[in-house]
C-alpha positions as CSV (number, residue, x, y, z in Angstrom):
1,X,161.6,-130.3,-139.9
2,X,158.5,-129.5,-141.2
3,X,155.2,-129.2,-139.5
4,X,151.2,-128.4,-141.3
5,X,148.5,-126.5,-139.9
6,X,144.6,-127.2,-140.6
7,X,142.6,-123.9,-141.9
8,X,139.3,-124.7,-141.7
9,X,138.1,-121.9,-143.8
10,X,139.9,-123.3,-146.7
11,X,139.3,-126.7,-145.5
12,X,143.5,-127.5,-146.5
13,X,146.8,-128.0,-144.8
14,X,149.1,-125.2,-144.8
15,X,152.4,-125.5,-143.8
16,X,154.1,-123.9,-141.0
17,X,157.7,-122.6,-140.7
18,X,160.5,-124.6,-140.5
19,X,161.3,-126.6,-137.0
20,X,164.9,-125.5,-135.9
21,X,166.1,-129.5,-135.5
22,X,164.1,-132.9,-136.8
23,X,161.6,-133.9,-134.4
24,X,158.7,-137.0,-134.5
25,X,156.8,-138.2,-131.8
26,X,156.3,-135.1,-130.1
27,X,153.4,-133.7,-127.9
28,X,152.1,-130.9,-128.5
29,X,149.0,-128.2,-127.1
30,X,147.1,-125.2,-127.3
31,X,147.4,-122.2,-125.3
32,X,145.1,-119.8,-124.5
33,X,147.0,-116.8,-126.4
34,X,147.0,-118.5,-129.2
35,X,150.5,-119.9,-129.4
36,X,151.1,-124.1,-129.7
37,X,153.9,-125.3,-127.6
38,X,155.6,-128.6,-129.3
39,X,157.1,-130.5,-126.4
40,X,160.0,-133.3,-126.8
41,X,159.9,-135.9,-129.3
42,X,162.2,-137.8,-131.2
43,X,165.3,-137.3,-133.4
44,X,167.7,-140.4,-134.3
45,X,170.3,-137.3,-135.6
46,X,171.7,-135.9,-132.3
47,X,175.1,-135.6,-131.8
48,X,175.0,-136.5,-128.5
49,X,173.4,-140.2,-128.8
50,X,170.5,-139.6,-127.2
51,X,167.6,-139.4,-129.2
52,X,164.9,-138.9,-126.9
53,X,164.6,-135.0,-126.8
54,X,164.0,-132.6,-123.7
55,X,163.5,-129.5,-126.0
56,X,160.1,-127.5,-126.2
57,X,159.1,-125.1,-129.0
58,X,156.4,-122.1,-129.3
59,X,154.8,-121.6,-131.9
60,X,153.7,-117.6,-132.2
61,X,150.2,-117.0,-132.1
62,X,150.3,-115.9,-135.5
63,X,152.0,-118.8,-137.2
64,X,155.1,-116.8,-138.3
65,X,158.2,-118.4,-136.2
66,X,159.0,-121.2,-133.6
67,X,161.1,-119.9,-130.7
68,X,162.9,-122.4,-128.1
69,X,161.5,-122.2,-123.9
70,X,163.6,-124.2,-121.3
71,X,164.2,-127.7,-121.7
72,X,162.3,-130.3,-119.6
73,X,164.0,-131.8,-116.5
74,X,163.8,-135.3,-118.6
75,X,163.4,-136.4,-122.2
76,X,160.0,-137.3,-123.6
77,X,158.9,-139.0,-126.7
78,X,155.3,-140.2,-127.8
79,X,153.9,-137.9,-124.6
80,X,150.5,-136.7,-123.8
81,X,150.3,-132.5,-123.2
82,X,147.8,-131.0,-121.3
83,X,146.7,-127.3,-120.6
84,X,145.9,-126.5,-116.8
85,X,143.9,-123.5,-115.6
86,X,148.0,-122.6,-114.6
87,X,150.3,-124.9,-116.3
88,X,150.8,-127.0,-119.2
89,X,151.6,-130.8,-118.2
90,X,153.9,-133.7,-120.3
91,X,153.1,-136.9,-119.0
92,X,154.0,-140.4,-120.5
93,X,156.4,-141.3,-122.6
94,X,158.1,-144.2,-124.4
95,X,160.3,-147.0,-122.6
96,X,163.2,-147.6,-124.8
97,X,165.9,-150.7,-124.8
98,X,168.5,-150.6,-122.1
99,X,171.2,-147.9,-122.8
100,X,168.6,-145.8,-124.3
101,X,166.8,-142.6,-123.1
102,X,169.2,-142.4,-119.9
């Protein structure tokens, strides 16, 4: 649940605030406002089973609190993020054992 930030004028890692749910293996970008979306990832805790995750965080601009978007159509772990002139793409992700990642 935790998560660092790099401040380069105090060359250290800071930490950020607490992730709402455990999460590894998760993409995650830059937008131009400031904010950092953290897209899917992993957590072997879910209640459900499924591990792979189809939840996306923001990050405020400001560093203060994460707040939840809309999930992604499909769960994603270990996937590349990219900002778009329009969009912000997830593409890739890990192929897991039969039974897995459904």
């Amino acid at each position: 649940k935790t998560a660092l930030q790099w401040v380069p004028g105090r060359s250290e890692w800071a930490p950020l605030p607490e992730l709402p749910a455990e999460r590894d293996a998760a993409a995650s970008v830059s937008l131009p406002d400031g904010r950092t979306l953290l897209i899917g990832g992993w957590d072997d805790g879910q209640a459900d089973g499924e591990e792979c995750l189809t939840s996306v965080l923001v990050l405020a601009a400001d560093g203060s609190e994460w707040s939840e978007l809309p999930p992604m159509a499909g769960r994603r772990a270990s996937a590349a993020a990219a900002l778009l002139p329009a969009a912000v793409i997830a593409h890739g992700h890990i192929t897991y054992p039969t039974g897995r990642n459904k």
